[in-house]
N, C-alpha and C positions, 0 to 999 in steps of 0.2 A: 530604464533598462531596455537594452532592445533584444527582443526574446528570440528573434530570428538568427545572434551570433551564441543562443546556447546549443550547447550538442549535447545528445539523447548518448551516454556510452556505458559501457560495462561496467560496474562496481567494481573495485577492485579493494583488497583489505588496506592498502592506503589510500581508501578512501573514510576508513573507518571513524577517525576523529571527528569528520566534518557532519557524515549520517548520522552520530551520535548526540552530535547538537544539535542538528536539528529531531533528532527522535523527540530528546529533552524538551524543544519547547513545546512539542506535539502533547508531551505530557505533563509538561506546564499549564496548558491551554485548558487543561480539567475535561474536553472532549473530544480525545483521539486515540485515547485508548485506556484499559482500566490497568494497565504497569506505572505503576507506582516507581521509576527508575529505570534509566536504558540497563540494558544487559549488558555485561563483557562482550568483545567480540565472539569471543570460542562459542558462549553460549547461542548468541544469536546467529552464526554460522552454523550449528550444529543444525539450525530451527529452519532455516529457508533454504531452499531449492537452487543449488549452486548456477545451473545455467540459467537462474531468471533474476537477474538482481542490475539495475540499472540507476546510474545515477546521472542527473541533469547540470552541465558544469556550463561554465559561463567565458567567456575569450581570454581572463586572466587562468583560469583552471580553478576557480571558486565551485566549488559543489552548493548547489543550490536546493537541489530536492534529489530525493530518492522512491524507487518503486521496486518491490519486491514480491516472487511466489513463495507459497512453504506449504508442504502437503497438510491436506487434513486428515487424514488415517494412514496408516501403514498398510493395508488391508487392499490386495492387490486390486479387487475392487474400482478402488477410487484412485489409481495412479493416474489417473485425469482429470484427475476433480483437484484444484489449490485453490487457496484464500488470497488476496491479494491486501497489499499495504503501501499507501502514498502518501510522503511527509515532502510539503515542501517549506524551503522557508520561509518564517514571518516578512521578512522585508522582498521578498520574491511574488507571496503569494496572489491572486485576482491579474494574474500574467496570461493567465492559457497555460501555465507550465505542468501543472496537476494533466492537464488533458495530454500534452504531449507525453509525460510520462507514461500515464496508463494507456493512452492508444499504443506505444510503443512495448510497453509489458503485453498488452492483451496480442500484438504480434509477435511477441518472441515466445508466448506460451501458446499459441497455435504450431505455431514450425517444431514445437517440442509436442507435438503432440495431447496435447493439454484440450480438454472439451470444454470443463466449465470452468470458469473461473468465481469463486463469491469472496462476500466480506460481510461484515459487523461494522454496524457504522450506530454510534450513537445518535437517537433523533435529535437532537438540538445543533448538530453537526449538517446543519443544511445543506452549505455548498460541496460537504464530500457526497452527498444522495445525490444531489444534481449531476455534481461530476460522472457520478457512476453511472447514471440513469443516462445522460447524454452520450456516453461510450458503452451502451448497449445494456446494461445491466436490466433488471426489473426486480420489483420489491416481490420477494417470496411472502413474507410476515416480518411481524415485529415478535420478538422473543421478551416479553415482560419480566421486569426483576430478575434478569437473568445470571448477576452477581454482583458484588457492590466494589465499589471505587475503592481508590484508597484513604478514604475518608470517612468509607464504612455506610455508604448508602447505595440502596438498591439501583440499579439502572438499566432502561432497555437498552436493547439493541435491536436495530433495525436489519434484515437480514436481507443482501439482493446477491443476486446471482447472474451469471451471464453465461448461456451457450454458444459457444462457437459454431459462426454459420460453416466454417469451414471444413467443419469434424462432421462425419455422418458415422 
C-alpha cells in the first residue's frame, strides 16, 4: 500500500459504515477498548466533538482508519481538555497511518482551541502507547482495575495526556 496516496480528510456520516468496521475489529482485538459493540451512529455522534473527526481514505475512496475528539466534562472548565480515539485498519495497520492520523487530530484540536489532549489506552496495547508517546503525549499513571471488559475482567488503563505547545 503506498501511504503517501492516502489523504488525512473530514469524517463525514457517510463515512459511517466503514468506521464502524473498523471500530468492530478494534473491539474484536480484546484491546482497544472495553465497548462490547459499536454504537449506532446517533449515539456515537451524540459522544464526539463534531469539528474533530477525521478519517484516512486511500486513492480508490476506502476508509482506512479513523481519529476522533469527544469532551471529557461538560464543565466549562475543561472545554479544552478531549480524549482522543484512533482505529485503524487491520490490513492497514504498521503503515505510519495511526501517526498521520493523530498528528493531524492533534492539529485540528490546536486551531480549535483545544489545550490538552488524553486517552486510556490498555497496557498490553503497546504500539498505541508508542503511538501516542511519539506524537507528544506522556504517561500520567496507570489507573488499575479500573472496569472490566466485557468478559467481566478487571483491566487497566494506562492514562497519557498531551499539552499543546501551542496553547499558553
Amino acid at each position: 500500500m503506498r501511504t503517501d496516496a492516502i489523504a488525512i480528510q473530514v469524517m463525514i456520516p457517510a463515512d459511517w459504515s466503514a468506521v464502524a468496521a473498523i471500530y468492530d475489529q478494534g473491539i474484536a482485538s480484546g484491546n482497544a477498548t472495553f465497548e462490547a459493540e459499536c454504537p449506532s451512529w446517533e449515539a456515537w455522534d451524540a459522544g464526539h466533538l463534531a469539528e474533530h473527526r477525521l478519517v484516512a481514505r486511500d486513492e480508490d475512496g476506502q476508509v482506512l482508519g479513523w481519529a476522533a475528539l469527544a469532551p471529557v466534562s461538560e464543565r466549562c472548565a475543561y472545554d479544552g481538555v478531549a480524549e482522543n480515539s484512533v482505529y485503524v485498519h487491520e490490513q492497514a495497520r504498521g503503515q505510519g497511518l495511526g501517526r498521520r492520523l493523530l498528528d493531524a487530530l492533534l492539529a485540528s484540536a490546536e486551531a480549535g482551541g483545544i489545550w490538552t489532549v488524553q486517552t486510556g489506552i490498555f497496557p498490553e496495547n503497546e504500539a498505541s502507547i508508542a503511538l501516542h508517546q511519539a506524537c507528544g503525549f506522556r504517561v500520567v499513571g496507570t489507573r488499575e482495575r479500573i472496569g472490566k471488559d466485557p468478559d467481566g475482567r478487571w483491566r487497566d488503563v494506562v492514562l497519557l495526556e498531551r499539552r499543546s505547545p501551542a496553547i499558553s
